[in-house]
C-alpha positions in Angstrom: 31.4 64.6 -0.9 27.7 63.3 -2.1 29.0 61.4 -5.1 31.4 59.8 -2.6 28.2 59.5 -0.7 26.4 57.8 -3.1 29.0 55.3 -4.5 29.3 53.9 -0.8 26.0 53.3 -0.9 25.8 51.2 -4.1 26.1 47.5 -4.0 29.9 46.3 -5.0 28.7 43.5 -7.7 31.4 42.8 -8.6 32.8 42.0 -4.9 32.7 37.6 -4.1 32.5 36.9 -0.7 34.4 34.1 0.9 32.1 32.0 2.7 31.8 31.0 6.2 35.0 28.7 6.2 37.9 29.4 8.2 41.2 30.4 7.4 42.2 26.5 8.3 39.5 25.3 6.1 39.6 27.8 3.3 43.9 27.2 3.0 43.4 23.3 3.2 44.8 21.0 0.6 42.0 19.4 -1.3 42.6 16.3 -3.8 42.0 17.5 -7.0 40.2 14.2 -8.2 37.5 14.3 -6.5 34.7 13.6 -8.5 31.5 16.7 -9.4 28.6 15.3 -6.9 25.7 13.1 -8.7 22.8 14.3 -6.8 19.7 17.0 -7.1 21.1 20.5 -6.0 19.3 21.6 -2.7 17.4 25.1 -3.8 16.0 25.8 -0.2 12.5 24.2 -0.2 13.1 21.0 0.2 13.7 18.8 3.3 17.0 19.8 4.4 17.3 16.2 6.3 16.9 14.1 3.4 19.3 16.5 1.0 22.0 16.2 4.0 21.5 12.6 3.9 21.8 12.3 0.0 25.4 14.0 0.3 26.5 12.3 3.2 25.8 8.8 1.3 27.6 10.0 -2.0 30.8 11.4 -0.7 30.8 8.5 2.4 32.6 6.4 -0.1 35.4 8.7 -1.3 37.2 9.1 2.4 37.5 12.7 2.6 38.7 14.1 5.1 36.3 16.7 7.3 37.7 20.1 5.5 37.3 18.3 2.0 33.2 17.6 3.6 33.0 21.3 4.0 34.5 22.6 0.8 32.9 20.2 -1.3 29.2 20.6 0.4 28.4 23.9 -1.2 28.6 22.4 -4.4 25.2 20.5 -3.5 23.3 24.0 -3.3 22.0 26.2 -5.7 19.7 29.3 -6.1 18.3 30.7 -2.8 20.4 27.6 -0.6 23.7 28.6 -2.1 22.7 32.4 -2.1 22.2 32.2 2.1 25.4 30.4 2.2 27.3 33.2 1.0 25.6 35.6 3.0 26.8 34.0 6.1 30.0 35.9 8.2 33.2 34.5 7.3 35.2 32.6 10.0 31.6 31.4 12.3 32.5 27.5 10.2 35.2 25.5 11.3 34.3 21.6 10.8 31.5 19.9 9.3 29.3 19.2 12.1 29.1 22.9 12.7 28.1 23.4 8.8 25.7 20.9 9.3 23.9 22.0 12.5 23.9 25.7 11.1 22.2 24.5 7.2 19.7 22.4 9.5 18.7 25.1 11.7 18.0 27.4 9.1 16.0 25.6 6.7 14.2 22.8 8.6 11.6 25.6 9.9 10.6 26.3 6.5 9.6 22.9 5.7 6.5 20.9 7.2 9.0 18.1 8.9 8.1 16.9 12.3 11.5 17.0 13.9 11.1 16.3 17.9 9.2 13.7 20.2 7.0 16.3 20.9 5.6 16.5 17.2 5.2 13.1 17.5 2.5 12.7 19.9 0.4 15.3 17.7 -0.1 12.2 15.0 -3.8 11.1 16.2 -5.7 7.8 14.8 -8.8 9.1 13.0 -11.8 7.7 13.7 -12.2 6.2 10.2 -8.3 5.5 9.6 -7.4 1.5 9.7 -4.5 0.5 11.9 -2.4 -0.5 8.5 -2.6 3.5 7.1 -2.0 4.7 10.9 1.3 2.9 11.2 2.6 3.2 8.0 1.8 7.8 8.5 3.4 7.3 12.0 6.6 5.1 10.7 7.8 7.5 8.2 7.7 10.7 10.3 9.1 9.3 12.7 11.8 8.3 10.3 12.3 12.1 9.9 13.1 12.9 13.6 17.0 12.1 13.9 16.6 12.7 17.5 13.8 11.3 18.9 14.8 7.2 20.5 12.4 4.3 20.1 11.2 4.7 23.4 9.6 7.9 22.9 8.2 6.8 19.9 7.0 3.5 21.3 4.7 6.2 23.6 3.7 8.6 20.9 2.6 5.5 18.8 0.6 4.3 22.0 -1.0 7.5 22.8 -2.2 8.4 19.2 -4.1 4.9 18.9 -8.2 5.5 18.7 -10.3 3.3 20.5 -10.0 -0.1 19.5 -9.2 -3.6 20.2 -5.8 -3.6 19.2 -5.3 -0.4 21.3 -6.5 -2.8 24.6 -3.9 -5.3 23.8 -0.9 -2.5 23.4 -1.9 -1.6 27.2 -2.4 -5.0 28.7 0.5 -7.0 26.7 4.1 -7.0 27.7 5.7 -5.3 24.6 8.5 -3.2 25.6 10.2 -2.3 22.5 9.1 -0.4 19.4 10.3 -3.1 16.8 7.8 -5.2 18.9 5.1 -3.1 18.5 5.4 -2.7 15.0 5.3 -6.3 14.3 2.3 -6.6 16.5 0.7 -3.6 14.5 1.6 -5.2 11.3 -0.4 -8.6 12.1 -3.4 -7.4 13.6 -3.4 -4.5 10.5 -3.5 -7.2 7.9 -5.9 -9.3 10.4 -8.3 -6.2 10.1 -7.9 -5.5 6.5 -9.1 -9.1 5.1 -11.6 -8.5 8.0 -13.2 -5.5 6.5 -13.4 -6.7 2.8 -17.4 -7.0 1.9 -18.4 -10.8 0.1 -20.3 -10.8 -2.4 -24.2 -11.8 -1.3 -24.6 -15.0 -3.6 -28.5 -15.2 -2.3 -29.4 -11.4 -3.6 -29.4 -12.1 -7.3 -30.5 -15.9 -8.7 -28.6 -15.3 -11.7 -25.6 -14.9 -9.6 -26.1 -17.7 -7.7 -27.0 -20.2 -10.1 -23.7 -18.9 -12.0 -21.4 -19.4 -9.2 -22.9 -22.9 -8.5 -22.4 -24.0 -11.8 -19.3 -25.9 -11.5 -19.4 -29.8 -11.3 -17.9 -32.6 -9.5 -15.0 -33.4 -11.6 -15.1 -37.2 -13.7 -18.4 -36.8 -13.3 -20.5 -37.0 -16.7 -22.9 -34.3 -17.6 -26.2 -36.4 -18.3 -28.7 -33.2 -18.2 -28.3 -32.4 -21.8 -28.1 -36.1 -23.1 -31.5 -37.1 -21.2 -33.1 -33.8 -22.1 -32.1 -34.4 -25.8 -34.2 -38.0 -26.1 -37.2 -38.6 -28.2 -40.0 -40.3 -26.8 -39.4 -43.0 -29.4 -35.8 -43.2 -28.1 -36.6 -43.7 -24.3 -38.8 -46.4 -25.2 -36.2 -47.7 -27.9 -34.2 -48.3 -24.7 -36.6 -50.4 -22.4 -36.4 -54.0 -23.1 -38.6 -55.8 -25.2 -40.7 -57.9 -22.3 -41.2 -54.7 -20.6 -42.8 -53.1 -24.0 -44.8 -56.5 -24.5 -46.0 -56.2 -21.1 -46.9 -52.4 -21.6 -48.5 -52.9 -24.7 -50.8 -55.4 -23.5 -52.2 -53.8 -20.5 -52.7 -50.5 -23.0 -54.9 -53.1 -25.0 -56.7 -54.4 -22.1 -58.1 -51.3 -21.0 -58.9 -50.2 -24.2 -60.7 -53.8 -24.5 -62.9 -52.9 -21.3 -64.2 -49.4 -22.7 -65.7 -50.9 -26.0 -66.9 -54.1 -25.1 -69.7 -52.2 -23.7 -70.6 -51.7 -27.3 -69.9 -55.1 -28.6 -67.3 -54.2 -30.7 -63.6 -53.6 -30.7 -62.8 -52.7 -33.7 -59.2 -51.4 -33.0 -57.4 -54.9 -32.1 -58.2 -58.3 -33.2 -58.4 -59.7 -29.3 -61.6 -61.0 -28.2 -63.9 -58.7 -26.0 -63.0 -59.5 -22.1 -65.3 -59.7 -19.5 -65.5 -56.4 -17.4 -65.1 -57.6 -13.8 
C-alpha cells in the first residue's frame, strides 16, 4: 500500500503531454513540405509582440491554413516558452487567434512593454530632453501598443510635451491627425537642433581669427611677400631715372647748405649755394 503510495507520487518522465490543441487541430492534415522556421526561438524573456510578429511575417507567405498556424507555432519556442506551452490543459486551443491571445497574455507582463493608451500618457518630456529625442522615445512605444488608435496617441503625445514653444503651437494650430503632428514635430525638432549648436567665437583667440580670415579673394595676386622681399636698392632700381636725378639733387642741396657755413664742401664738386 505505501510503495503504491509512493510511486503515484513520483513524476511519470517518461509521460509527453499533448498540448493545448484540440482534437480537430491535433487530427488535421498538415503538408508535409512545409519548410523548418528561419527565425530566433522565443525562450520567454523577450517581447512576446515582436516574436509573434516575426512568425506571422515568415509563414504569411506559405498560405497555411489556421490549424497548420497552430501546429507549426510551437516550433518557434524553446526552453521555459515551450516548457509553459506544454503545461497548458489540453482541448482550451482551438484556432490561432485563441493561441495568440493566450501566448500574449502570459508573457507580455513579464516584459517592460507599454501595451495600452493609458501607458502612454505616462511618457513625460524632461526638462532637458530636445523635441527630436522626445518624438523619436514616444514613436517607437507607441509602435508596441497594437491597440491603442492615432487618436489616443495624438493626446498622449500632446499631454507629455514640457513647456515650450512648439507645445503652444500643438494647442493653438489646427492639426487633427497624428501623421500631422509628427511631421510638424519633425520640422520644428530639426529647427531646434541646428538652433542649439554653439559657433565657434572667432574674436576669443587672435590666432584663430587671423587663421580663419586667411583666405583671399580669388585671381587676386598675393603681393605681401613680393614687396616685403625687396631690397632698398631694388625699390629704388624701380623709380625712373628723372625721379632719382631729381632726388639726388635736392639730397645734394641740403647737404650744400650745412657746410657752406664752413666754406667748404668737400663731399661734391657743386659750388657752395647761398643759404636763404
Amino acid at each position: 500500500m505505501k510503495d503504491d503510495r509512493t510511486r503515484s507520487q513520483e513524476p511519470d518522465w517518461g509521460r509527453l503531454r499533448p498540448g493545448p490543441f484540440t482534437e480537430r487541430i491535433r487530427h488535421s492534415r498538415q503538408d508535409r513540405d512545409v519548410q523548418p522556421l528561419r527565425i530566433t526561438p522565443y525562450t520567454g524573456v523577450e517581447d512576446p509582440l515582436t516574436h509573434l510578429h516575426s512568425f506571422q511575417s515568415v509563414v504569411g507567405c506559405r498560405g497555411l491554413s489556421d490549424e497548420g498556424l497552430c501546429l507549426l507555432f510551437p516550433s518557434s519556442l524553446t526552453e521555459a516558452a515551450l516548457n509553459w506551452f506544454y503545461r497548458l490543459e489540453p482541448g482550451m486551443v482551438d484556432s490561432f487567434d485563441e493561441l495568440k491571445q493566450i501566448f500574449l497574455n502570459h508573457f507580455m507582463i513579464q516584459t517592460d512593454r507599454l501595451y495600452s493608451a493609458d501607458d502612454l500618457y505616462t511618457i513625460r518630456q524632461r526638462d532637458d530632453e530636445p523635441l527630436r529625442e522626445y518624438a523619436a522615445w514616444f514613436s517607437h512605444e507607441y509602435s508596441r501598443c497594437p491597440d491603442t488608435d492615432d487618436r489616443a496617441a495624438y493626446g498622449a503625445f500632446k499631454s507629455g510635451l514640457r513647456s515650450s514653444h512648439f507645445r503652444y503651437l500643438v494647442h493653438n494650430s489646427n492639426w487633427r491627425t497624428y501623421d500631422e503632428l509628427m511631421k510638424q514635430a519633425a520640422i520644428h525638432a530639426k529647427a531646434e537642433y541646428f538652433n542649439s549648436r554653439v559657433e565657434p567665437n572667432l574674436y576669443s583667440d587672435p590666432q584663430q581669427y587671423r587663421h580663419h580670415n586667411s583666405r583671399r579673394r580669388p585671381n587676386l595676386p598675393d603681393t605681401s611677400r613680393a614687396t616685403s622681399a625687396k631690397t632698398p636698392g631694388a625699390l629704388r632700381r624701380g623709380i625712373p631715372r628723372k625721379t632719382r636725378a631729381s632726388t639726388a639733387g635736392i639730397a645734394t642741396g641740403r647737404h650744400c647748405q650745412l657746410i657752406t657755413r664752413e666754406r667748404k664742401c668737400s663731399p661734391c664738386s657743386t659750388p657752395p649755394m647761398k643759404q636763404c
